[in-house]
N, C-alpha and C positions, 0 to 999 in steps of 0.2 A: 546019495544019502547025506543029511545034514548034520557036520563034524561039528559043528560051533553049539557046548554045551548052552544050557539053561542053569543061570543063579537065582535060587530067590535071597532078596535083597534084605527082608525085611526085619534080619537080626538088628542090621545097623540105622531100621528108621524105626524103629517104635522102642518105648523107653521100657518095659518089663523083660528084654529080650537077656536071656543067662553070658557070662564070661564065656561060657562052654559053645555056645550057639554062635556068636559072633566069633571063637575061633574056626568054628566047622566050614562056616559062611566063607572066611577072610581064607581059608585053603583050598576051599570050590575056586574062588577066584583066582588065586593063585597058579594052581593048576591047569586052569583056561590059560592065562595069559602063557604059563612054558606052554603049553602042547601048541594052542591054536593061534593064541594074539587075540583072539574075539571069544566073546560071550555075549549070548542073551540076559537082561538085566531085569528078572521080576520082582513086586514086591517093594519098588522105588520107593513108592509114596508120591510120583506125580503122577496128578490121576488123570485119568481118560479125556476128561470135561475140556481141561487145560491144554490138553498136548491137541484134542479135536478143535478147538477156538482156535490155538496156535495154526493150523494146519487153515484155516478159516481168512485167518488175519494175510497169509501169504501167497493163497488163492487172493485175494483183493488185490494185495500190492502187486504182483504181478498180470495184475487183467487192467492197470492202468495203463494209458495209454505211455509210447516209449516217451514224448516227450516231458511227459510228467512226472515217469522214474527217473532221469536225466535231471531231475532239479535236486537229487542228492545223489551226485554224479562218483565213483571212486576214482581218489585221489593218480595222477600217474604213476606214482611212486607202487610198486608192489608191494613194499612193507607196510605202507598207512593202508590196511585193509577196513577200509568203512565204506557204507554208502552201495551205492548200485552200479551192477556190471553188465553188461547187457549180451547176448547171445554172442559168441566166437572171442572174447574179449581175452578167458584163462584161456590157458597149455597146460594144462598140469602137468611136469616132467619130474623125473625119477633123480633124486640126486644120490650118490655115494654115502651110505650115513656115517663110511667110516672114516675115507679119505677127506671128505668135505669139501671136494677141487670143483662145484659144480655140474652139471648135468651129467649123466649116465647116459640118460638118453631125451635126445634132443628130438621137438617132434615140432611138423609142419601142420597138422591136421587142429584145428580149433575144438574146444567141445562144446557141442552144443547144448549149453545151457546159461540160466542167467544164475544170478545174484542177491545178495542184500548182506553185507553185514553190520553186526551190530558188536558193541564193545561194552565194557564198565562207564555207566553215567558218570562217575567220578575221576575218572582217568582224565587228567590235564597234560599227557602226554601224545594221547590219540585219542581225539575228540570225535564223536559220533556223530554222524553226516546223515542228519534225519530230512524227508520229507517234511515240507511248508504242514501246519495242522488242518491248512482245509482241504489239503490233498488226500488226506486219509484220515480223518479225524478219530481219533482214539487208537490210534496205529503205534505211537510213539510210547505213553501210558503202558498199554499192554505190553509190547515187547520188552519195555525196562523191567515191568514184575515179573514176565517170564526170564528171563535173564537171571534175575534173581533168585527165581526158586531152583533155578537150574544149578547155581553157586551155591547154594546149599547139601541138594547132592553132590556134586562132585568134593567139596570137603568131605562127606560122609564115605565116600569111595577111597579117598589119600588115606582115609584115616587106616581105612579096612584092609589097604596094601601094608600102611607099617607092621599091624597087627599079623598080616599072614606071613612076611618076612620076615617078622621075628626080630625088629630093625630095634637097637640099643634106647632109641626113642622113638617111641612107634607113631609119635605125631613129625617127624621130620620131613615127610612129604610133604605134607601140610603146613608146615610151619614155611616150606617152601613157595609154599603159592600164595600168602596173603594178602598180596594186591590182585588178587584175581582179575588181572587183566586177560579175559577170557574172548572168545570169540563166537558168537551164534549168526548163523548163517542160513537164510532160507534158500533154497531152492530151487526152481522150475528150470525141469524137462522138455521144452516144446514138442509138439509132434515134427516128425520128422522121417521121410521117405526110404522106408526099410532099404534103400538098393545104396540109396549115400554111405550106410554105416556099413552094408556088406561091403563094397567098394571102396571103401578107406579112407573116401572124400570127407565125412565127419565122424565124432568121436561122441559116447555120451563122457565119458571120464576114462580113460587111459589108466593099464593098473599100474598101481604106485602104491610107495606106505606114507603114512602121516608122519608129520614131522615135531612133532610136538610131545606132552606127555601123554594125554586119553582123548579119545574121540567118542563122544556120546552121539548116538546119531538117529532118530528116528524115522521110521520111513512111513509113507503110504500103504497102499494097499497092490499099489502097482508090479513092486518090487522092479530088478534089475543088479542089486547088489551080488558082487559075488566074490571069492574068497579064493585064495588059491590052498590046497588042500594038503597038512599038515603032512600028511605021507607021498605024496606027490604034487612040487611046487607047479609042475608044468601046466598041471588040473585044476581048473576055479570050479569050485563047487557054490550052489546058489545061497545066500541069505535069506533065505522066504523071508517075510513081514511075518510075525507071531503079536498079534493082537495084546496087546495091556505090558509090553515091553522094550527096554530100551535095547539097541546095538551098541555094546563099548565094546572098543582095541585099542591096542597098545598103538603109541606113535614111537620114532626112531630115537626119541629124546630119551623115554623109561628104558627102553632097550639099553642104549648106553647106560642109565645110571645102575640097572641091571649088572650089566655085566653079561649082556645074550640072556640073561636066565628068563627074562621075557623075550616075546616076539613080535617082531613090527614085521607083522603080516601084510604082504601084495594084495591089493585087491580092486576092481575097477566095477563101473559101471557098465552094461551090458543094455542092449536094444531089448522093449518091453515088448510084452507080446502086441498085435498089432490093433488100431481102435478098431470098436464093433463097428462095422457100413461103411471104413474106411480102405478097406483093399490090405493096400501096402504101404499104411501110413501108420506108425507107431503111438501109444497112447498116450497122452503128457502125462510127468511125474514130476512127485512135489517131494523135499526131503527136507529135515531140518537137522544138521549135526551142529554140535554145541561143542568146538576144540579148546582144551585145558593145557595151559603150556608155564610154564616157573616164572615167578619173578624175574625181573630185570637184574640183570649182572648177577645173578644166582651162576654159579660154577656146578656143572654135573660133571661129576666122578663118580667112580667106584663106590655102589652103596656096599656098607658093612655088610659079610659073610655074604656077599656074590664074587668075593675075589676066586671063589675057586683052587681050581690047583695051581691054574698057570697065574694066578693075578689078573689084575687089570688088563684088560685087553684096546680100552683106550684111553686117548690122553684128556685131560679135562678141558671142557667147553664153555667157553660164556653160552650163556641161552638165549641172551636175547641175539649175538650176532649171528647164530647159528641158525633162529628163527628167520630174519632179516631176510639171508643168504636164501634163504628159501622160499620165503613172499615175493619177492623179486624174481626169482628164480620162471614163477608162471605167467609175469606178465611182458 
């Protein structure tokens, strides 16, 4: 059975919605994020049309040939995350989100899948590693407006954690992230021979938690997502795709500034079921998650009234070295 509630969203995207409404809203959410880490997100305001073009736009870029995703190649560095990666290239591995000593668990197995990401057009810090424009012509245009309407929701989300926290300034999350130096990343699955991923030889995504503040994520129709389940961690339970909604959870970052009151939920990617006429060969899947992480040199601490009884459970972090340590971390 599927433990990962439904929000609808739509107190905090239409302007007639009551004080009352957008509190009921901002405690649904709340609520997910202690039990589960995850919630289905209806009601957004990004519509169908946009997120089906998006899903359009990624099917392209990845059905070019490799050497022509190879002309905006990602940097070696793990932490300059732009540009295109190409199949075995991440590990995603498990880091400690307490101790912060590096890997937990260290893995030999590649996942198989590719890449693309994308950043704020106006970041002069990490600059976006686009494909030539006759390599995909209108590829670069679209992705920046989606990008952006994508920054629009996620402030509308910070805003709705202050408000269900109860935080002494309820825009403080927000007021945390206004260089939305954000990250949208597309996707692809390739097919790949069911007896590989039984056998251990490849991985699609190894379970891990995110490392950042929110992970918006939306998926195909394929699905493969799975969850590990609020009452037993040892049980991943499935993420179906739910038509006209988004996937947000928590990264290891809100946890901390939480204080645990949230949950940076385990969760991996899982072998889809297999293509029609194909035997034992799995079907490709396309995802697009949109990672939301704090300013530069923002220090996460203890947010107000999560100290609890015992206090602060950790010490405070810069965010971005903490990001860093963990971009690197997969490559």
């Amino acid at each position: 059975m599927n433990q990962v509630p439904i929000v609808d969203f739509s107190a905090f995207t239409r302007d007639d919605a009551t004080e009352e409404e957008r509190k009921r809203t901002a405690a649904e959410i709340i609520d997910a994020f202690k039990n589960v880490g995850f919630l289905y997100l209806s009601g957004h305001g990004v519509s169908d049309d946009l997120v089906n073009e998006t899903f359009n736009w990624s099917s392209k870029l990845f059905a070019l040939p490799y050497e022509t995703k190879m002309l905006a190649p990602h940097p070696p560095d793990g932490a300059y995350h732009r540009g295109y990666s190409g199949v075995g290239k991440e590990k995603v591995v498990q880091i400690d989100p307490i101790k912060e000593k590096g890997a937990v668990t260290s893995r030999k197995v590649p996942d198989v899948k590719e890449s693309y990401e994308i950043g704020n057009e106006t970041d002069t810090k990490l600059l976006n590693i686009w494909l030539p424009e006759d390599a995909l012509p209108g590829f670069r245009p679209f992705m920046t407006k989606f990008y952006v309407r994508m920054t629009l929701l996620a402030r509308q989300l910070l805003l709705a954690l202050g408000v269900g926290l109860s935080l002494p300034d309820q825009e403080f999350l927000l007021k945390a992230h206004t260089h939305e130096r954000y990250q949208l990343r597309l996707l692809h699955y390739p097919p790949v021979p069911m007896k590989d991923l039984r056998q251990g030889e490849k991985e699609r995504i190894a379970a891990h938690t995110d490392f950042g503040t929110l992970t918006f994520l939306f998926q195909d129709s394929v699905g493969g997502l799975e969850v590990a389940s609020p009452t037993d961690p040892a049980t991943f339970l499935p993420v179906t795709p739910i038509p006209g909604t988004i996937v947000i959870n928590v990264g290891d970052m809100l946890q901390r500034w939480t204080n645990d009151t949230f949950r940076s939920t385990m969760h991996r990617v899982r072998a889809p079921p297999p293509a029609e006429g194909e035997g034992d060969t799995t079907m490709p899947r396309y995802s697009i998650p949109f990672f939301i992480s704090p300013d530069d040199q923002t220090i996460v601490s203890c947010l107000p009234g999560c100290e609890g009884e015992t206090g602060a459970k950790y010490e405070p972090v810069n965010s971005r070295e903490w990001s860093d340590a963990r971009l690197r971390a997969t490559y």
